[in-house]
C-alpha positions in Angstrom: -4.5 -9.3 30.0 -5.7 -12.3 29.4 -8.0 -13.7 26.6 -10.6 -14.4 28.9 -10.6 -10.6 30.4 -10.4 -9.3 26.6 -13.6 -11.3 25.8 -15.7 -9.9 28.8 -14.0 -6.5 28.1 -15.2 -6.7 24.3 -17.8 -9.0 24.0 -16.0 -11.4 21.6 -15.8 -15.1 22.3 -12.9 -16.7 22.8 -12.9 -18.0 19.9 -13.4 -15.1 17.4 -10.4 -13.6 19.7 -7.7 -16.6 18.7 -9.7 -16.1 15.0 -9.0 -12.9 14.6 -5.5 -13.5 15.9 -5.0 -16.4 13.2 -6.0 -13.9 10.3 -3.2 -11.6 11.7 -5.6 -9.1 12.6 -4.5 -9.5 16.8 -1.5 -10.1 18.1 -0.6 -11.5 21.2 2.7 -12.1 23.3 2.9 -16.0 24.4 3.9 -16.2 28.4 6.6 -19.1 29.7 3.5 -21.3 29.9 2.0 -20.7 26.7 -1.1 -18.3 27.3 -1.8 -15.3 25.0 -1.1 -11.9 26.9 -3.1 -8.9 25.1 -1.9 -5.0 25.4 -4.8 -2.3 26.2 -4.8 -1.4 22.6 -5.9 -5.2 21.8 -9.7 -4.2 23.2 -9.8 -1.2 20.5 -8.5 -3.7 18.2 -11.0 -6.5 19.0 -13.7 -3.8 19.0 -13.0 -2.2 15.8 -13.1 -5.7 14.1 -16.2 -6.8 15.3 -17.9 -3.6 14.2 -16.6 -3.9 10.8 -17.9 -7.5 10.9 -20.9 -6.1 11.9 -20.9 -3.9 9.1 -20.6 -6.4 6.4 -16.9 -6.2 5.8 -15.1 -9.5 5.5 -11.0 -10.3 7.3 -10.0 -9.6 3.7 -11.8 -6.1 3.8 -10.6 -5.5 7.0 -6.8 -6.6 6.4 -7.0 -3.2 4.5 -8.0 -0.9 7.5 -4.8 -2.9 10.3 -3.2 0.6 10.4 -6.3 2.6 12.3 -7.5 -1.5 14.3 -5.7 0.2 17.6 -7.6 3.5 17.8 -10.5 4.2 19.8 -13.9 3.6 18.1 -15.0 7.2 17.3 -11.5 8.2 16.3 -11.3 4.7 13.8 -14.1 6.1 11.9 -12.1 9.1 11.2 -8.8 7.4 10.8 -7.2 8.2 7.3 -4.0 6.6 8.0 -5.0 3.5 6.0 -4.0 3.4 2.6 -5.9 4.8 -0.1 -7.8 2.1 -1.3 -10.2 2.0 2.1 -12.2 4.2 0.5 -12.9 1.5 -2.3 -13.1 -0.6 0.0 -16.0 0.0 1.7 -17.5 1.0 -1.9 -17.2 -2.1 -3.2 -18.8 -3.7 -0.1 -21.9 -1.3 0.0 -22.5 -2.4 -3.2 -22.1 -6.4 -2.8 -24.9 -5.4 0.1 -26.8 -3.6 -2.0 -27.4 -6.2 -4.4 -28.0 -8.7 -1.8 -30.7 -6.4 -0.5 -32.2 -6.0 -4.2 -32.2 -9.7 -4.4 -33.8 -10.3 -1.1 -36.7 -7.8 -2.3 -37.1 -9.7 -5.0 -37.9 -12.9 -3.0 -40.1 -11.1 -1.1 -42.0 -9.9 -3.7 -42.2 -13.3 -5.2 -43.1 -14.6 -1.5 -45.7 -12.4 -1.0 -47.4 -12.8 -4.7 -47.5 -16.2 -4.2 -48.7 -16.4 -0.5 -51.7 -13.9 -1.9 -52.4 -16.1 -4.9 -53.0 -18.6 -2.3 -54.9 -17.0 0.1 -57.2 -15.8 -2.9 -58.4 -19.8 -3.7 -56.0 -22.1 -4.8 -58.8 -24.8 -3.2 -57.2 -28.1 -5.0 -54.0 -29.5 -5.4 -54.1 -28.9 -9.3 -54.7 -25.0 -8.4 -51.7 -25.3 -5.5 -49.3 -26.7 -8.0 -50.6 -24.0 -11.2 -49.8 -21.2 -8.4 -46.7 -22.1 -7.1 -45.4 -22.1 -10.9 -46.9 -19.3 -12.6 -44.7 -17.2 -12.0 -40.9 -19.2 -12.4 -38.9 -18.2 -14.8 
């Protein structure tokens, strides 16, 4: 097929498809006029990458997982044909999320403390300018 059949059969732009295929994560046979020709097993592929994109992995992350790209989505998740360090993998990147998510509570804390110090009378600019730096560190 075609890269234009594998994006409407996957949902990835062109694009991302001749992305993914520059990070080695695709591959694709070249025909005597120089278009990409995917296999069937390039829409699991494509699929499977865009859901670990999805999920916060980055190429890197996902460079670890190649041997299990080809399978079908449900059996992917099961796949333990990748080496051991997928595991770790994924570890390591639910904690980088993690302390993204702490830090974004944070801000929203500080947003919202802010925004209510506000709200509660800051009626001149001198009281505007006390509020917004009460509380920086």
């Amino acid at each position: 097929m075609q890269i234009g059949e594998l994006s409407d059969r996957t949902g990835a732009s062109r694009r991302s498809i001749r992305y993914y295929e520059q990070q080695g994560l695709l591959e694709a046979a070249r025909t005597s006029k120089g278009w990409r020709e995917y296999g069937e097993q390039a829409v699991n592929r494509v699929l499977n990458v865009r859901a670990l994109l999805a999920a916060g992995l980055t190429v890197e992350d996902i460079r670890v997982v190649v041997p299990c790209l080809d399978m079908k989505t449900e059996e992917f998740l099961a796949c333990d044909d990748g080496p051991d360090e997928v595991l770790v993998v994924y570890e390591q990147r639910l904690a980088v999320v993690e302390a993204r998510a702490a830090e974004l509570r944070r801000h929203r804390t500080e947003l919202v403390a802010r925004i209510a110090r506000l709200r509660a009378g800051a009626s001149s600019p001198e009281d505007f300018a006390r509020s917004l730096s009460s509380t920086d560190a």
